[in-house]
C-alpha positions in Angstrom: 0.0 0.0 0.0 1.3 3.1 -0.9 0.2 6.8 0.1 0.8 8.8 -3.1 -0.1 9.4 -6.5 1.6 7.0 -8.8 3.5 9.4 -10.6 4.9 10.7 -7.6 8.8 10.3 -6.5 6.8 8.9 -3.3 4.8 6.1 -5.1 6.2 3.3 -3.7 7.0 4.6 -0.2 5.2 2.6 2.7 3.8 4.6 5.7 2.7 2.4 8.1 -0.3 3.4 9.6 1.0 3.8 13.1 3.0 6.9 11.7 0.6 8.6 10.6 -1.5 8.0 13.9 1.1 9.4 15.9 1.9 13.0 13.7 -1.9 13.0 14.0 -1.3 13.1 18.3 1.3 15.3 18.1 -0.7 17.7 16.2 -3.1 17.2 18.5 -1.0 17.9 21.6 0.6 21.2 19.6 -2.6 22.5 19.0 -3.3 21.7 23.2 -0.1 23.4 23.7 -0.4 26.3 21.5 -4.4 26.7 23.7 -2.6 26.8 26.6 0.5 29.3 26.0 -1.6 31.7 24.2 -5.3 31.9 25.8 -3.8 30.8 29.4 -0.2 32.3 28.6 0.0 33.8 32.5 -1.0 30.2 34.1 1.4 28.3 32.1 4.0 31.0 32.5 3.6 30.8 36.7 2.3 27.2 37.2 4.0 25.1 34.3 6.5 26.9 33.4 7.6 28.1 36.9 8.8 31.6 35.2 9.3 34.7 37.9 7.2 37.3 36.1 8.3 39.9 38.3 11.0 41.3 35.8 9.7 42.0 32.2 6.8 39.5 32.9 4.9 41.1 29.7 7.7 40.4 27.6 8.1 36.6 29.2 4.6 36.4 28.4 4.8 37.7 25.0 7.5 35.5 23.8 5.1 32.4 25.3 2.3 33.7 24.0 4.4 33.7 20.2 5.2 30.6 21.1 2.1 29.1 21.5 1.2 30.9 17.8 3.7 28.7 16.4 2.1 25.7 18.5 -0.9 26.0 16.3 0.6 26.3 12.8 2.8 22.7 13.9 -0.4 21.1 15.2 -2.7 21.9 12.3 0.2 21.0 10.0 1.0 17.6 11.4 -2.7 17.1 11.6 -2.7 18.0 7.7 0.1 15.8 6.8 -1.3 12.8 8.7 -4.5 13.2 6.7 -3.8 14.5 3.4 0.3 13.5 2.4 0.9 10.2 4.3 4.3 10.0 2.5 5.6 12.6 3.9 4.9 11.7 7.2 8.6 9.8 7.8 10.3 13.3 7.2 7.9 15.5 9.5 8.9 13.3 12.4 12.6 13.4 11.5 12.5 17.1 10.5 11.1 17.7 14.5 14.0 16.2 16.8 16.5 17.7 14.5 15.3 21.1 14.7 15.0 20.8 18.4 18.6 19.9 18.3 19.4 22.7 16.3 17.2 24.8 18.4 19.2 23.8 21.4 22.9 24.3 19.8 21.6 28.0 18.9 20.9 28.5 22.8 23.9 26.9 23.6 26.1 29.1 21.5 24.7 32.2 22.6 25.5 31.3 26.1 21.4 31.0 26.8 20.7 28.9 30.2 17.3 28.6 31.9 17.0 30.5 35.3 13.5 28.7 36.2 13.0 25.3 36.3 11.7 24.7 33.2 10.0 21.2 34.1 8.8 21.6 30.4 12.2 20.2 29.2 11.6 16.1 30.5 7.9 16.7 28.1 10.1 18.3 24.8 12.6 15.5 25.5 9.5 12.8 25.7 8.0 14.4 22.6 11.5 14.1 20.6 12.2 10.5 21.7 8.8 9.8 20.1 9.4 11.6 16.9 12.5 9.5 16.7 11.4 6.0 17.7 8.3 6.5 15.4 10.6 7.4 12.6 13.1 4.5 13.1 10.4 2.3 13.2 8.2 3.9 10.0 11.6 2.9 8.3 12.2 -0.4 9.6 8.5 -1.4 8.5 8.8 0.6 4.9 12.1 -1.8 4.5 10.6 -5.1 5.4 7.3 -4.2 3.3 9.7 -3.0 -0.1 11.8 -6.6 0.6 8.8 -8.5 0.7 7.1 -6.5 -2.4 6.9 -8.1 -5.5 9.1 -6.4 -8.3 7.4 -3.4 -9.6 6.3 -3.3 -13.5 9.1 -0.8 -14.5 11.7 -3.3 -13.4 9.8 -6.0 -15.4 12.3 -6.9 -18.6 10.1 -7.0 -20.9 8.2 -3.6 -19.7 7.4 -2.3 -23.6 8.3 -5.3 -25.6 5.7 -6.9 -27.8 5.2 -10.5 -26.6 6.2 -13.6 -28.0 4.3 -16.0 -30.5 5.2 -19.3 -29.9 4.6 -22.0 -32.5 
């Protein structure tokens, strides 16, 4: 089973289902996430995030509330990808941890540490480790399903050629 269009440089490309399944729930918990920095920006600020808003607590709220703006776009994109371009699904939840990573080298080289404590970081880290164990696994199932495929018609030899009369 494939999840593009034949003419696609995708046709051919297995997603297993449980891929697709767990983009969806990450969408869904971005689009949670997003809800809850934005429209309760203060409470997740002082209760979750355990931020001191007593110095430049607009701005701190500002920059969460942005973030949660972001939040939606990632959740309703996941949640559009799960539904509408399965084969692309592999590369969403490899593009994720990696620009987390990158995210956290940037911090790193501007010499950024957190003063709160940030008891969001063990969640991001959980929410990584499942972008990458899905994706391991969405490619360990796509390589057993093309090895147990049977050869595709372009690789057929005589693809084109006018059969054979036998007599």
């Amino acid at each position: 089973m494939t999840n593009s269009h034949p003419g696609s440089p995708e046709a051919g490309r297995v997603t297993p289902p449980f891929a697709w399944m767990v983009l969806a729930c990450l969408g869904v918990v971005d689009l949670v996430r997003g809800f809850l920095h934005t429209f309760l920006v203060e409470h997740s600020a002082v209760k979750i995030a355990g931020l001191n808003l007593a110095h430049s607590g607009q701005d701190q709220l500002l920059l969460l509330g942005s973030f949660g703006i972001s939040n939606f776009l990632t959740g309703a994109i996941f949640i559009a990808v799960a539904c509408q371009a399965r084969q692309l699904v592999p590369t969403v939840l490899a593009l994720i941890p990696l620009a987390y990573l990158l995210g956290f080298i940037a911090l790193r080289l501007n010499d950024i540490a957190p003063e709160a404590a940030f008891p969001g970081r063990a969640f991001m880290l959980a929410y990584a480790g499942v972008c990458v164990l899905t994706f391991v696994a969405s490619v360990a199932y796509a390589r057993t399903q093309s090895a147990g495929a049977s050869p595709r018609p372009e690789s057929s030899p005589t693809l084109g050629r006018p059969a054979r009369r036998v007599r």
